[in-house]
FIPAMI-954544 format. One line per field, with one value per residue (C-alpha): residue in one letter; x, y, z negated; residue number from 0. Coordinates in Angstrom, 1 decimal. Layout:
r = (A / ...)
xx = (X / ...)
yy = (Y / ...)
zz = (Z / ...)
k = (NUM / ...)
// end
This chain:
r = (X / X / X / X / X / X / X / X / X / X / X / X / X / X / X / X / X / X / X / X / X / X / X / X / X / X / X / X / X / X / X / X / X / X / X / X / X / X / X / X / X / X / X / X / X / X / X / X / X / X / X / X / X / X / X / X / X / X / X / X / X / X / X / X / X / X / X / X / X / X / X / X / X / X / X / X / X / X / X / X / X / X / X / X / X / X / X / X / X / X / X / X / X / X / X / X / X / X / X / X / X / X / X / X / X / X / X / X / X / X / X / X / X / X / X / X / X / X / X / X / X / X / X / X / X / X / X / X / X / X / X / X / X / X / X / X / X / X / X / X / X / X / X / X / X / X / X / X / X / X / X / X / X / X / X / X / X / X / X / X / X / X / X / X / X / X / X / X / X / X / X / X / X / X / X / X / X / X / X / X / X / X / X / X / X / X / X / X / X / X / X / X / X / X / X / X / X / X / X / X / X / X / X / X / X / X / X / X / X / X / X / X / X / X / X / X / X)
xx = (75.6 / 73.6 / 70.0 / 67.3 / 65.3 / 62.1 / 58.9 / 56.5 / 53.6 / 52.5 / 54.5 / 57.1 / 58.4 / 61.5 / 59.2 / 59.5 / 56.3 / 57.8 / 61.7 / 63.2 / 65.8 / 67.9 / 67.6 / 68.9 / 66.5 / 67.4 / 66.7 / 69.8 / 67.4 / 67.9 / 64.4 / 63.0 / 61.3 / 59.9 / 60.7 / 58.3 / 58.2 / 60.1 / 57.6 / 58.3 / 56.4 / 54.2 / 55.9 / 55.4 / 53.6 / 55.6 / 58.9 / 59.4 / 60.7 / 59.6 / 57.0 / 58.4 / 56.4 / 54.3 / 55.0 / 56.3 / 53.8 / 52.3 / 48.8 / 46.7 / 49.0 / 47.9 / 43.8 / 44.5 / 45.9 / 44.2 / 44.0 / 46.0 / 48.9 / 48.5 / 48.8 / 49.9 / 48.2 / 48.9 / 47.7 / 48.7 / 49.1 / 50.2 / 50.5 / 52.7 / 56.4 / 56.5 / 58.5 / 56.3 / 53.8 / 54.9 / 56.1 / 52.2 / 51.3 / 53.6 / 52.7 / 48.8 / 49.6 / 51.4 / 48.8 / 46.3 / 47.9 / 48.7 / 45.0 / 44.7 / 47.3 / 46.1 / 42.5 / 43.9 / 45.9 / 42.9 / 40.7 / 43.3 / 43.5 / 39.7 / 39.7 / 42.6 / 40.5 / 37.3 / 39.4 / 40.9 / 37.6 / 35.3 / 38.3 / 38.2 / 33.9 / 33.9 / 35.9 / 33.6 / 30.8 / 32.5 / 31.5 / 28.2 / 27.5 / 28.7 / 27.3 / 23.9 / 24.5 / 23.8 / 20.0 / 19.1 / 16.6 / 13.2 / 13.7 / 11.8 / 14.2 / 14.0 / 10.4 / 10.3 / 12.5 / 10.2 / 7.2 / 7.7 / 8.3 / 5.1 / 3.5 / 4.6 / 3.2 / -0.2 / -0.5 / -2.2 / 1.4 / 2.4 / 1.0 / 1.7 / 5.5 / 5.7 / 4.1 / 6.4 / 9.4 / 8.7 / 7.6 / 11.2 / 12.9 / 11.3 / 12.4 / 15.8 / 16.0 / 15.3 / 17.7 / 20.1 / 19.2 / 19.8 / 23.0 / 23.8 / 22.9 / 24.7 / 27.9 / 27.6 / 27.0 / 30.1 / 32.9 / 31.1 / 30.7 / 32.1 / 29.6 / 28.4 / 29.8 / 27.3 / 27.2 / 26.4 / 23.6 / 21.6 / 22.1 / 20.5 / 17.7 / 17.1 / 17.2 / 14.6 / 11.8 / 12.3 / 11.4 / 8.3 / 7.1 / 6.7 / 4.3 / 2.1 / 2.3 / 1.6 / -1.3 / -2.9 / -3.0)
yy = (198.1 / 194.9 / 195.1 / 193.9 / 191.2 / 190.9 / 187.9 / 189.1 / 186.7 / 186.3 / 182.9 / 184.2 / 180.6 / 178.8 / 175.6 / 173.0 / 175.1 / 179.0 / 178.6 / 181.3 / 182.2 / 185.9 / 187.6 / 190.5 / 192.7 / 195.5 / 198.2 / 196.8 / 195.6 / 191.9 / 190.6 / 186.9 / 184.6 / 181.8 / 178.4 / 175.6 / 172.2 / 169.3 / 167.0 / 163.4 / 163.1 / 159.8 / 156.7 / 152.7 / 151.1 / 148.5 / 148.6 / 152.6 / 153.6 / 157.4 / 156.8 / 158.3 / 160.9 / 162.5 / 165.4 / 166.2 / 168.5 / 168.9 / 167.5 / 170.8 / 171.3 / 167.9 / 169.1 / 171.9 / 170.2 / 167.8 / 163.8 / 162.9 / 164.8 / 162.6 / 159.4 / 157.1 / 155.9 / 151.8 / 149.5 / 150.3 / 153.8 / 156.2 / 153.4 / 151.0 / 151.6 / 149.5 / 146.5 / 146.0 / 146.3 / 143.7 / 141.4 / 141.5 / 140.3 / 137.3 / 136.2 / 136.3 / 134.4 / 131.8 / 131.6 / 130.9 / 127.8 / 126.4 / 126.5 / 124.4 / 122.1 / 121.5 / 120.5 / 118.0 / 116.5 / 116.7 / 114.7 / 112.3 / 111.2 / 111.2 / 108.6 / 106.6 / 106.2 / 105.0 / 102.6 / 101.2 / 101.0 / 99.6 / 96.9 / 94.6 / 94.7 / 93.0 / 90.2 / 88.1 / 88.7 / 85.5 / 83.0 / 84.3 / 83.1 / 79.6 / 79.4 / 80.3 / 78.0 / 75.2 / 74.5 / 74.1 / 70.7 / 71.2 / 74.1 / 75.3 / 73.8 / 70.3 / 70.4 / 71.2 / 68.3 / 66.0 / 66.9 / 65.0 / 61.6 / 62.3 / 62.6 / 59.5 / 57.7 / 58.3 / 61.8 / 63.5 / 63.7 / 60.9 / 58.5 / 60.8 / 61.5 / 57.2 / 56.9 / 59.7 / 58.5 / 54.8 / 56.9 / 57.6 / 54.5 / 52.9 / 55.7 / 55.3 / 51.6 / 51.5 / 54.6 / 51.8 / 49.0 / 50.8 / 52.3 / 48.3 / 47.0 / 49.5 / 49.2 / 45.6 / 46.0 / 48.5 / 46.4 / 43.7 / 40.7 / 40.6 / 42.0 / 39.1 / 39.4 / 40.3 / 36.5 / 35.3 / 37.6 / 36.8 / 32.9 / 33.3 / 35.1 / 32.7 / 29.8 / 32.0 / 32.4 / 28.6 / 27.7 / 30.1 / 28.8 / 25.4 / 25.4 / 27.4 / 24.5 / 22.4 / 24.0 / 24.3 / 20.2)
zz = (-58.0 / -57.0 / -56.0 / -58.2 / -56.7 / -57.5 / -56.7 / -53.9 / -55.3 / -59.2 / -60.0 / -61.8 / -62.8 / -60.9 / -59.4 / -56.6 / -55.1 / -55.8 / -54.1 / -52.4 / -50.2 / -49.9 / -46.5 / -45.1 / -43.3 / -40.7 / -42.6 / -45.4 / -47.4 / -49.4 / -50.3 / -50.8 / -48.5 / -49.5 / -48.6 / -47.6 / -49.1 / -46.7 / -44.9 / -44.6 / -42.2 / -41.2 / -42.3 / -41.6 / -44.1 / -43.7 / -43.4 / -44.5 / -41.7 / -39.9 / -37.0 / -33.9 / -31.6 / -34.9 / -36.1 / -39.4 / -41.6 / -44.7 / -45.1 / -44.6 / -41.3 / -40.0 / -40.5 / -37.8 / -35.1 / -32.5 / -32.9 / -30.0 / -31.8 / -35.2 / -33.3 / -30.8 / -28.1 / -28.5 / -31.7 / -34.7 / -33.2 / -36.6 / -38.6 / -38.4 / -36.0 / -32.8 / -34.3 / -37.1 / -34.5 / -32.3 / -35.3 / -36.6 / -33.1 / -33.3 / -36.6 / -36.0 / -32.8 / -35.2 / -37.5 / -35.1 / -33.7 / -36.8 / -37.4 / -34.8 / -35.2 / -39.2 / -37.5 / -35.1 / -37.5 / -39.7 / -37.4 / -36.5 / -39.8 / -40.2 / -37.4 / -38.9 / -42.0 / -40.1 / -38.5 / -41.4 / -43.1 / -40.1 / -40.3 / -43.3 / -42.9 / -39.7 / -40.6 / -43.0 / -40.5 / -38.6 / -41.9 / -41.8 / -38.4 / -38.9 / -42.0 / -40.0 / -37.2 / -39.4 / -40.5 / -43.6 / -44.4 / -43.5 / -41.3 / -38.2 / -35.8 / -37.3 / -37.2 / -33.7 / -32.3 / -34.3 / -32.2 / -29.2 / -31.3 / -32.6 / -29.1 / -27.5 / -30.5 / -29.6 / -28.2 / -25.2 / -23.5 / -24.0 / -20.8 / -18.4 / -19.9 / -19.5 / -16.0 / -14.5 / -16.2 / -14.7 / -11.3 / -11.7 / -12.7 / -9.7 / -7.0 / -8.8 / -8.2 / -4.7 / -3.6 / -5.4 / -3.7 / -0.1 / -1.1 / -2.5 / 1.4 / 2.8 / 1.1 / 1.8 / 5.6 / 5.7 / 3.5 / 1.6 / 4.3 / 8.1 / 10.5 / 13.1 / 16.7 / 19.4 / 21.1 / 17.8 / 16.8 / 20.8 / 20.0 / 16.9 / 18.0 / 20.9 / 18.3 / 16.0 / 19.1 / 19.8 / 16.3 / 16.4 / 19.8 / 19.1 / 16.4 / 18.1 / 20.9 / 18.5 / 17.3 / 20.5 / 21.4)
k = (0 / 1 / 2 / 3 / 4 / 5 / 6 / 7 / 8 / 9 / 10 / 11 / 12 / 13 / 14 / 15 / 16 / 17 / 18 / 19 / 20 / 21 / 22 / 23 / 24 / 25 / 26 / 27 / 28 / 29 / 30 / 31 / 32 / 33 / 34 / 35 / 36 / 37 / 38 / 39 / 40 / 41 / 42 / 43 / 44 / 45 / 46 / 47 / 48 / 49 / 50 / 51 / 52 / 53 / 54 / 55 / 56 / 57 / 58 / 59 / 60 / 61 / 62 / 63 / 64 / 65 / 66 / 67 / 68 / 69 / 70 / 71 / 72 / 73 / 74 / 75 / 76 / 77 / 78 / 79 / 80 / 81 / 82 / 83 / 84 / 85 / 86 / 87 / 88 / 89 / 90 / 91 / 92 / 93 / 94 / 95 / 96 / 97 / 98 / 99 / 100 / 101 / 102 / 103 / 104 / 105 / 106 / 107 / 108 / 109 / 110 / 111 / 112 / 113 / 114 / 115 / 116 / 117 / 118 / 119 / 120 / 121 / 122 / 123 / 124 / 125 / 126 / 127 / 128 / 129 / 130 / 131 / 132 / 133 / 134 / 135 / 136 / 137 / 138 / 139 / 140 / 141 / 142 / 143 / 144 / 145 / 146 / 147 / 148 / 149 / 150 / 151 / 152 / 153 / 154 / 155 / 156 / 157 / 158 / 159 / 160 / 161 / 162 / 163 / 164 / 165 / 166 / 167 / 168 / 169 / 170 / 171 / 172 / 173 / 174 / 175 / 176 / 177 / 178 / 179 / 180 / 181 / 182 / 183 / 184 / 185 / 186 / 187 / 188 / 189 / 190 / 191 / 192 / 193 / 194 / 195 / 196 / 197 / 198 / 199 / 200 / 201 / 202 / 203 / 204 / 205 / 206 / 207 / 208 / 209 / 210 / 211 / 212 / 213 / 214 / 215 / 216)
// end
């Protein structure tokens, strides 16, 4: 006849916790051991897939081993596998210079817009200034070139203005005389030849002598 088998704890229902296996022991007994739940183990969180170099237990087991045995020593370590790993690295990398490039192209178009701005108000600054250049009637610098009319009416600087300017005149009028009798000695008439110029001084002291012989009878 087959042996009875029997539970060796107090669940007596058929449950995912309470399986059992038959074993044979040396004495030719058959009795029950009970099985232990699988483990999955430690897991990616991203992609799923079982983290290498961990071991697989359930969670009481893991509370009674050491730390360095529940992870790895790299970042990430326990967490996430080494491709997801590296594929986070690359991606924050990424992100970070597309950060930068969004603020460059940012300011760039900040400046354009300046540009475009600062533009269109500098161009009717030009009218202004003509518009300016001319004085209006009665204005300060009308009044101001009728002042020295006024003054050489009857005004204290009025005399000496005149005497200076005929001071002038006069200096002006002999510089132009001496250029006049120079260019004439130069080009205007033929110079006199040397025999001509000692009979003509001997004729001039003969006419000055004889009145003064005269004088004297």
């Amino acid at each position: 006849m087959v042996q009875r088998q029997t539970y060796r704890r107090r669940h007596s229902y058929n449950t995912l916790s309470n399986k059992v296996k038959k074993v044979k022991t040396p004495g030719n007994k058959i009795v029950f051991h009970y099985r232990k739940k699988i483990a999955n183990g430690p897991s990616c969180g991203d992609c799923g897939a079982r983290i290498l170099g961990i071991p697989r237990l359930r969670p009481i087991e893991y509370s009674r081993i050491s730390k360095n045995r529940k992870t790895v020593s790299r970042a990430y370590g326990g967490s996430r596998c080494a491709t997801c790993t590296k594929n986070r690295i690359i991606r924050a990398f990424l992100i970070e210079e597309q950060k930068i490039v969004k603020h460059v192209l940012k300011r760039q178009k900040e400046s354009k817009k300046v540009k475009v701005v600062a533009a269109p108000s500098a161009a009717p600054a030009a009218p202004k200034k003509a518009a300016t250049t001319a004085p209006p009637p009665g204005s300060i610098k009308e009044k101001t070139k009728e002042k020295p009319k006024k003054d050489t009416k009857g005004g204290k600087g009025g005399p000496a203005k005149t005497e200076k300017g005929g001071a002038k005149s006069e200096k002006g009028g002999q510089a132009k005389s001496e250029k006049s009798k120079s260019t004439s000695g130069k080009g205007g008439a033929p110079a006199p030849k040397p025999g001509a110029t000692k009979a003509s001084a001997g004729a001039s002291k003969k006419t000055e002598t004889k009145p003064k012989g005269g004088a004297k009878k």
